[in-house]
C-alpha positions in Angstrom: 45.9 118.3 116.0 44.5 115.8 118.6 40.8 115.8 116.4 43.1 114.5 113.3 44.7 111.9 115.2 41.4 110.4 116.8 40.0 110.4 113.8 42.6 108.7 112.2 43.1 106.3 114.5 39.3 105.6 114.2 39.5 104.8 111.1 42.2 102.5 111.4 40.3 100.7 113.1 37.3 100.3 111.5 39.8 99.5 108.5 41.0 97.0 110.6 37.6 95.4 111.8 36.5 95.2 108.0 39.9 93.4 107.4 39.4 91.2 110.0 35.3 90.6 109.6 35.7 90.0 106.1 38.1 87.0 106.8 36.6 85.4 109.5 36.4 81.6 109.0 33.9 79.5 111.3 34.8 75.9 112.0 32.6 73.1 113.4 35.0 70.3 115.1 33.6 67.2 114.3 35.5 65.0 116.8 33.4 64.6 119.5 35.2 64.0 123.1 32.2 62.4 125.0 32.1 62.3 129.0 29.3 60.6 131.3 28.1 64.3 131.6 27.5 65.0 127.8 26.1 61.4 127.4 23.6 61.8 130.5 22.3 65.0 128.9 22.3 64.0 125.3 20.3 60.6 126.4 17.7 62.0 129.0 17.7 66.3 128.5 14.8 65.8 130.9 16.0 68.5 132.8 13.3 71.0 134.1 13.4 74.1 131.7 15.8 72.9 128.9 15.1 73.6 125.6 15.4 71.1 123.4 15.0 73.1 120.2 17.2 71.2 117.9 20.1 73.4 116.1 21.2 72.5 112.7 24.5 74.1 111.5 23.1 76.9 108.7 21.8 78.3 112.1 25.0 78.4 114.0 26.9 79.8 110.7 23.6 82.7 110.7 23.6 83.4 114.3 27.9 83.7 114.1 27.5 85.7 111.2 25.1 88.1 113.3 28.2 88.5 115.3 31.0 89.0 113.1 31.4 92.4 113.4 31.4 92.5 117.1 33.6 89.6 117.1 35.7 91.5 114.7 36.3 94.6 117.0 37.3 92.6 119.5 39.8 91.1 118.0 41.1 94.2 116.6 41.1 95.9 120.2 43.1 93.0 121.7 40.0 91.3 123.6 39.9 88.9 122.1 43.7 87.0 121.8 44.9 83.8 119.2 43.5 80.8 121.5 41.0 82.5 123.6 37.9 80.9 124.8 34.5 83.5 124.3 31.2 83.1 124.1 28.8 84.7 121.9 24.9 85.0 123.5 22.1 85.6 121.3 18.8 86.7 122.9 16.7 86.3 119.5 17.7 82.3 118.8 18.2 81.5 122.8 21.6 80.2 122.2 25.0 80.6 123.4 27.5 79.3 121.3 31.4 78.9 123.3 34.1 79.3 121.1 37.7 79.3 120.5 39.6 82.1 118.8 42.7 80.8 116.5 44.6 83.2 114.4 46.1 81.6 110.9 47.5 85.3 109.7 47.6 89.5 110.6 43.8 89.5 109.5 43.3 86.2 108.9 41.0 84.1 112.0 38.8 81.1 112.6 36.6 80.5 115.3 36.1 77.4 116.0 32.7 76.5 117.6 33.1 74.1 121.0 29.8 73.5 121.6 26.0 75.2 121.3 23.7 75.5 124.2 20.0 76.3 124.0 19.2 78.7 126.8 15.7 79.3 128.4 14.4 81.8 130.6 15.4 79.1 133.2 19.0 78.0 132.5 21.8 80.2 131.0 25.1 79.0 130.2 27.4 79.5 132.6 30.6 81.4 131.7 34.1 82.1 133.0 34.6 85.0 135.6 36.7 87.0 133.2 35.7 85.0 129.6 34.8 87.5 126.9 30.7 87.5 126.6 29.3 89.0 123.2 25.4 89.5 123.8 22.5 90.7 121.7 
């Protein structure tokens, strides 16, 4: 009896990550709040070790769709809440992209990209002590 009920709770929720992956929208906010910080490393980026690849949006929306699924199951296990902050890490591209979770319906989310950092071998992006991290 316990085998059937694991097994159907499984595949709730892989019914429940498909639901979820398959409505996942990705917004880029286009209202840029700029402080001395951002303008000091948007001017200069002559920090030692920063990669200055540029990013064009098709890549965010491919490297977030590389994600989806993961993203997806954490949502549907409650790690991921309506209005939290995570961060999504690719090793492949070198980029960490923070974002925020916001849920419009039951299945029904958008994640809405903060900001995207380039990281080297040398600098990382620096996260919250207990912030959701997705890496690959």
């Amino acid at each position: 009896m316990n085998l059937r009920l694991l097994i159907r709770e499984h595949l709730l929720l892989e019914k429940r990550i498909g639901q979820i992956s398959s409505k996942i929208e990705v917004i880029f906010g286009f209202d840029v709040i700029t402080t001395k910080h951002s303008r000091e490393r948007g001017e200069g980026r002559d920090i030692e070790g920063y990669n200055q690849t540029p990013m064009s949006n098709s890549e965010i929306l491919e490297v977030v769709s590389m994600f989806r699924d993961d993203i997806s199951e954490k949502i549907a296990t409650g790690d991921i809440k309506d209005k939290d902050n995570f961060v999504i890490i690719s090793n492949k591209w070198g980029v960490s992209i923070p974002m925020v979770a916001d849920k419009v319906g039951s299945t029904y989310w958008r994640l809405i990209v903060k900001t995207v950092f380039r990281s080297s071998d040398r600098l990382r992006l620096r996260v919250g002590e207990d912030q959701v991290v997705i890496e690959k």
